[in-house]
N, C-alpha and C positions, 0 to 999 in steps of 0.2 A: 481717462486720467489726463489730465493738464498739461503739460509742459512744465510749468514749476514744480509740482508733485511728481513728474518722471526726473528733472534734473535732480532734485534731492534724493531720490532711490538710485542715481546712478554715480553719482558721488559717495555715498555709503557703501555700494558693490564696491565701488572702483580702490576707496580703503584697506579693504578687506580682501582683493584681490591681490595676488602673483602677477604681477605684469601689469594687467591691462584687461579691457573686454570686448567682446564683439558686438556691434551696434543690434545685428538682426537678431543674434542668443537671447541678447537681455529683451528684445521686444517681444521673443518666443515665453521665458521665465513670466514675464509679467499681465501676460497676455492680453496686449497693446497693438496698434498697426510701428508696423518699421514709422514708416514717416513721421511716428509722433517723435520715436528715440530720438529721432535726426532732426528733428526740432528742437528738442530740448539738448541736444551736442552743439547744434550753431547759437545756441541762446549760452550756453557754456563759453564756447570761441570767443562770445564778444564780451567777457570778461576778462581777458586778458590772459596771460599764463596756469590759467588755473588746471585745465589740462591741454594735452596732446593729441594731433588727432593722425590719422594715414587713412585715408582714402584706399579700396578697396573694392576688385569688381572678381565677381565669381559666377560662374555659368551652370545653370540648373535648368531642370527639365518640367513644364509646368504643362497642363491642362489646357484646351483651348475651352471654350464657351460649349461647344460640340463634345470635346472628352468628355469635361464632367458630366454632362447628359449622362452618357453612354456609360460611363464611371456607376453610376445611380442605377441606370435603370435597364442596362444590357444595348451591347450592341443589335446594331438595325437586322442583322443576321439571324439574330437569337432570336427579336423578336417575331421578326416574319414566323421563324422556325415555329415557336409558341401558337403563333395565331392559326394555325392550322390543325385544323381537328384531325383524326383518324378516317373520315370520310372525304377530307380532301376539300381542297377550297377553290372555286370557281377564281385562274387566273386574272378575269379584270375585277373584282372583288378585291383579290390581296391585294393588287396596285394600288386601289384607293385607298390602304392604307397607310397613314402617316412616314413609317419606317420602307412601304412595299416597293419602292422603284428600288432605292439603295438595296435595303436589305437581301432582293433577291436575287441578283446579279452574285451576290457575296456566298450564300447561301446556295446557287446553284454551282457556283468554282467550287464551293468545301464539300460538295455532294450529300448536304443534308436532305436535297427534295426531289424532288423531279415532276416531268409535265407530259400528263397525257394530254395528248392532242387529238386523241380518238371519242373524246368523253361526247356524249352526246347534248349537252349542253353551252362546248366548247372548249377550248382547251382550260384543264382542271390539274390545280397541284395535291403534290401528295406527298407525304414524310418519308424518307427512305429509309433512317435511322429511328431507334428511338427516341433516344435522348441525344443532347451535345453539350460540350465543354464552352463556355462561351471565355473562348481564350483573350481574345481584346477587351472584354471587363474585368478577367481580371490582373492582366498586365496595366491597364489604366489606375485601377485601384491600387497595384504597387508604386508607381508616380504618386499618385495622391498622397500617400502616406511616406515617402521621403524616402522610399527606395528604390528612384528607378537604375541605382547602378546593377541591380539585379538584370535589369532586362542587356539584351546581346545587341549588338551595334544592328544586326540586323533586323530585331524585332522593331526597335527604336525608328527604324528609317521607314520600316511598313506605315507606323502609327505618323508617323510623321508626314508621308502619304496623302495618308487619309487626313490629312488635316484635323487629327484628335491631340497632337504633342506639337510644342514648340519650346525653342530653347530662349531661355531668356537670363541676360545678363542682369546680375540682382548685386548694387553699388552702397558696400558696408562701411561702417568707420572703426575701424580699432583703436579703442581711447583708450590712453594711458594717463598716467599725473604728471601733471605740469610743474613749472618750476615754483610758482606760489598758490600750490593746490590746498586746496580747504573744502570740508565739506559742508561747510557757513556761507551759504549766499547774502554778499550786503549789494545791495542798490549802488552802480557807480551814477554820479553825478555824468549829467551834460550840458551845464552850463555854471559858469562862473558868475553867480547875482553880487551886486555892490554888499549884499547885504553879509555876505560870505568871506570877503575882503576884508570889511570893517570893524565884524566881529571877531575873524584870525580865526572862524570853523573850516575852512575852507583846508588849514594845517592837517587837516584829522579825516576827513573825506576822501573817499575814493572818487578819482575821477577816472571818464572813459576816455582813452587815447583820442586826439585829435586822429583825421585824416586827413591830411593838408592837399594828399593829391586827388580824393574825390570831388568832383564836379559838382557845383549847386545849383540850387533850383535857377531852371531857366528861365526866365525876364517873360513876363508876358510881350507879347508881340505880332505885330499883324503878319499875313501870310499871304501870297501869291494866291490867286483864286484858281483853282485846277484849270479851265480855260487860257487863262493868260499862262499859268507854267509849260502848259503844252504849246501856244503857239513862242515863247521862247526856246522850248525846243526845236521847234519848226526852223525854227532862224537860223538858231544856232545849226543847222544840216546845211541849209542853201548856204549859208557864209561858209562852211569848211569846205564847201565845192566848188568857192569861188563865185559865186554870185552876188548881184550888187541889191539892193533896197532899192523899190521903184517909192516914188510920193504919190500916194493913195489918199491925201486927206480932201480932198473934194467928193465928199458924199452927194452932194448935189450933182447932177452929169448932163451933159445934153443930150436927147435923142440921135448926133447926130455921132458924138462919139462911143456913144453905148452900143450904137446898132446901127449906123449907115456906115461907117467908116472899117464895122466889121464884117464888109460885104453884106448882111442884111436886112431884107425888104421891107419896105414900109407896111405893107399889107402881112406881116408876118404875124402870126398868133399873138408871140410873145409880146410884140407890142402892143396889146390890149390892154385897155384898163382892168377888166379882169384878171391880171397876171405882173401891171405893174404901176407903181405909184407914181402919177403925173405933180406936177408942183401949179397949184395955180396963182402964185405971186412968191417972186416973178416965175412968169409962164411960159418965156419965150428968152433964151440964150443970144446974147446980141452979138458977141466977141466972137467969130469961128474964123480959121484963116482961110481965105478964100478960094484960094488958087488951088488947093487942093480938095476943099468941096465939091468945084466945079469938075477936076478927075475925077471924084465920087461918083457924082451927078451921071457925069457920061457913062461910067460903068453899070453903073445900076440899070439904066434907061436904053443905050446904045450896045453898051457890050464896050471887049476891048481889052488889050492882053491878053489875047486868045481866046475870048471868052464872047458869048453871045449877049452876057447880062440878061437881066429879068423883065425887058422889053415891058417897062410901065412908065408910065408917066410920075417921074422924082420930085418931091415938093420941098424947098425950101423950108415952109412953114410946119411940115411934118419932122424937120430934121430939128428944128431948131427946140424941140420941146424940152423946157425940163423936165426932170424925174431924179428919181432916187435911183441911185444906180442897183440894176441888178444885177454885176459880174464886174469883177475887177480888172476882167478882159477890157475895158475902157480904160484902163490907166496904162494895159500894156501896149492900147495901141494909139495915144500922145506920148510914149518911153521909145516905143520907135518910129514912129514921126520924129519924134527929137535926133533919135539916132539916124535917119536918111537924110539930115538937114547938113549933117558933118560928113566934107571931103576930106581925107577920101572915106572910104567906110571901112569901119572898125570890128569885128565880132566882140559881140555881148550876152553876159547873160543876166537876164533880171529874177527879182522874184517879190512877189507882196505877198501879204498877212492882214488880210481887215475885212470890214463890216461890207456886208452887200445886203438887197433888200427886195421881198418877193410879196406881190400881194396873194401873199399862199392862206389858204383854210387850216387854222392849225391844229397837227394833232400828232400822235407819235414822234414819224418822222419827219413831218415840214415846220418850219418856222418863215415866221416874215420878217426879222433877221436873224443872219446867220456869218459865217463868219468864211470867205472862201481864201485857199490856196494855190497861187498862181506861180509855174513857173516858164519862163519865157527863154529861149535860145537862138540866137542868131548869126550862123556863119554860112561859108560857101560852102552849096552842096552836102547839105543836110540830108538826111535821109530816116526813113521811118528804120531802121537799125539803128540808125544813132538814138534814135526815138528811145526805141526799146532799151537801150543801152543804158541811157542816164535814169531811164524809170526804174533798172532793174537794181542801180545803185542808190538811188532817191529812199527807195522803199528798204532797201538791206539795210542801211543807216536807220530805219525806224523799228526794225524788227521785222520787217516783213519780206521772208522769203520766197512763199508758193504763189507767185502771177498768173495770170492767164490775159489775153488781149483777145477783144474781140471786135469786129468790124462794126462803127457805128457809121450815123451820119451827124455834123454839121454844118450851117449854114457859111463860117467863115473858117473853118479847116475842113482839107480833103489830102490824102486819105484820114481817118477818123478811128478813133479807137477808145472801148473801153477798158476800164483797169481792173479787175477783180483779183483779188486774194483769199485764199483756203482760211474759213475764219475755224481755230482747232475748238472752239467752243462749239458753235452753233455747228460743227460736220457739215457746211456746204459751202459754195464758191459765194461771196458778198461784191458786188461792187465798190469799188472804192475811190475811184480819178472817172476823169473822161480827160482825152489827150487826141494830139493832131499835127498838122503839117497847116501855118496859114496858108490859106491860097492866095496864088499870083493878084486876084481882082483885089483881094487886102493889101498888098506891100505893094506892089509899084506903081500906084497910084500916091501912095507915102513919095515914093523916090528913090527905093532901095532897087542894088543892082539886080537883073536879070536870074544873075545865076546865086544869087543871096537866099536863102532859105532859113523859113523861122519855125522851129518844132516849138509846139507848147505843152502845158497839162493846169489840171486844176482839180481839185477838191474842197470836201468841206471839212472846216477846222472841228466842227461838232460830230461829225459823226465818225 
């Protein structure tokens, strides 16, 4: 039955009625679902005064998916009880039966059976009783049929147990007549045509109440692309912690600040064409300031600041190569170059957000761009607890409580650490950052004081 054809049956009751009706009765009388009644009430409401309505919630006791089973066709108890002949039924037999794990546990507490364990084909059930009262079918049969005030708070709570009964709140409308009730459905008007104006029908029509304060259709409109929403979230964390925007828009880098100036070696993996993108016009970086090359130079080759270095022969011409940068750790270490150049020295703390570039094989999870997160800190006497410290508040701001740190290596921080977090989806520990302390051979070669210490960390925006 329709919605139009319940609202005209429920305006003719409601005539003819003393007061008013109940939403769920009349869907009982007509035997309809509630939800259609309650359709045809809110299709009522938006005629305006025609009736009244009050909302309504009442607590009743219904069937689970399981009751009604057991409603129909006997509890798991009854049936085990059933399936067992008079000569007794080989114990791992009843188990394989559908009702046999549940029903016999239930069946052996009511002392309907029992179990020889002497049988010589192994232990064998047997009926102790003859018959039985299967009392939970038909306590469930009284719910079913609308009487479960019959049953005692105590039976209620057994069933309820057993996950055969649940209570559930059932939300009616009590409709009464409104101030301009009629049992005549006409069409209200929603819209005002010139043609309605001109003619003066417009006099004689019902129209539907404006809502002046409902919202309309929203404006089509372009949208943040989920990547960019997230690395403006990114920002917006490092700026309420006080950190400043390093300038990252030099995708182009030289070998020399990508990876000599980060203490690492020419002959290193990563700088393979295999792993990273060379520029062959132009090919070679002409601009490098000098004076600090040349402490590069020494470091790498000689050693120095306590350090032995990597005792090879330094090339110039290998430092100078462009590429595409693979790490934005190049921008963080021209941001402190910049910053050991000013007396006296300041503590800072930076942070980027952009494009790095990997000559990666792609697939799940690599790309050959991607997008990395960098944040950089620099005061005196710095320590791997302050380390921990600002990660453990980096990641709270994102949602992420359960860390763990574990000992890595790299080539321009020492000690070294990586960042996992408890992912509550996947049940196991994911990596998530890699983080460090630069070493001496990176900063004071820049010009940064002795006792200056720079903790870093980085991640990817993708993943």
């Amino acid at each position: 039955m329709a919605d139009g054809p319940v609202a005209e049956v429920l305006l003719r009751r409601l005539e003819a009625a003393d007061g008013g009706l109940d939403s769920a009765e009349l869907a009982t009388e007509l035997g309809v679902e509630h939800q259609t009644v309650v359709g045809a009430v809110k299709s009522l409401q938006a005629l305006g005064q025609i009736i009244e309505t009050e909302l309504r919630s009442t607590k009743r006791w219904e069937l689970t998916a399981e009751g009604e089973e057991i409603a129909q066709e006997g509890s798991h108890e009854a049936r085990v009880f059933r399936s067992i002949p008079p000569e007794g039924l080989p114990q791992s037999e009843l188990m394989r039966l559908p009702s046999g794990k549940v029903g016999f546990s239930k069946a052996m507490s009511n002392k309907w059976i029992r179990v020889d364990k002497s049988a010589a084909d192994g232990p064998r059930v047997f009926r102790v009783v003859d018959s039985v009262e299967d009392e939970v079918q038909r306590r469930l049969q009284l719910v079913r049929g609308g009487q479960a005030e019959k049953l005692g708070e105590k039976e209620r709570s057994e069933l309820r147990k057993r996950k055969l009964l649940t209570e559930a709140t059932l939300k009616t409308y009590w409709v009464s007549k409104g101030s301009a009730f009629s049992t005549s459905i006409s069409k209200q008007e929603t819209e005002l045509s010139p043609e309605m104006i001109s003619s003066g029908s417009w006099r004689d029509r019902p129209f539907k109440p404006y809502n002046f304060s409902a919202h309309g259709v929203l404006p089509d409109s372009g949208h943040l692309h989920p990547l960019l929403k997230v690395r403006s979230q990114f920002r917006q964390i490092f700026l309420e912690m006080g950190f400043t925007e390093m300038p990252t828009d030099n995708y182009i880098e030289s070998s020399f600040w990508n990876f000599d100036a980060l203490f690492q070696p020419q002959q290193h993996p990563a700088r393979d064409q295999h792993d990273t993108f060379f520029l062959r016009d132009p090919a070679q970086a002409q601009q490098l300031p000098m004076d600090y090359v040349h402490r590069v130079k020494r470091t790498h080759s000689q050693g120095g600041y306590g350090s032995q270095g990597y005792k090879y022969t330094w090339k110039l011409d290998e430092a100078r190569k462009n590429l595409l940068r693979t790490h934005t750790t190049a921008a963080s270490a021209r941001a402190l170059y910049r910053l050991a150049q000013k007396k006296p020295f300041t503590p800072a703390k930076y942070f980027s957000i952009d494009r790095v570039f990997r000559n990666e094989t792609l697939d799940a999870t690599h790309l050959a761009e991607f997008h990395q997160i960098e944040g950089v800190v620099a005061d005196h006497g710095l320590t791997l607890g302050h380390l921990m410290g600002v990660l453990r508040e980096f990641f709270t701001k994102l949602g992420i409580t359960q860390l763990r740190f574990k000992p890595a290596y790299n080539p321009y921080t020492e000690p070294s650490m990586e960042i996992f977090s408890y992912h509550q989806g996947l049940k196991k520990w994911v990596e998530v950052g890699n983080s460090g302390i630069f070493r001496p051979e990176m900063l004071l070669p820049m010009g940064l004081p002795e006792n200056v210490s720079v903790i870093a960390w980085g991640l990817s925006l993708e993943r």
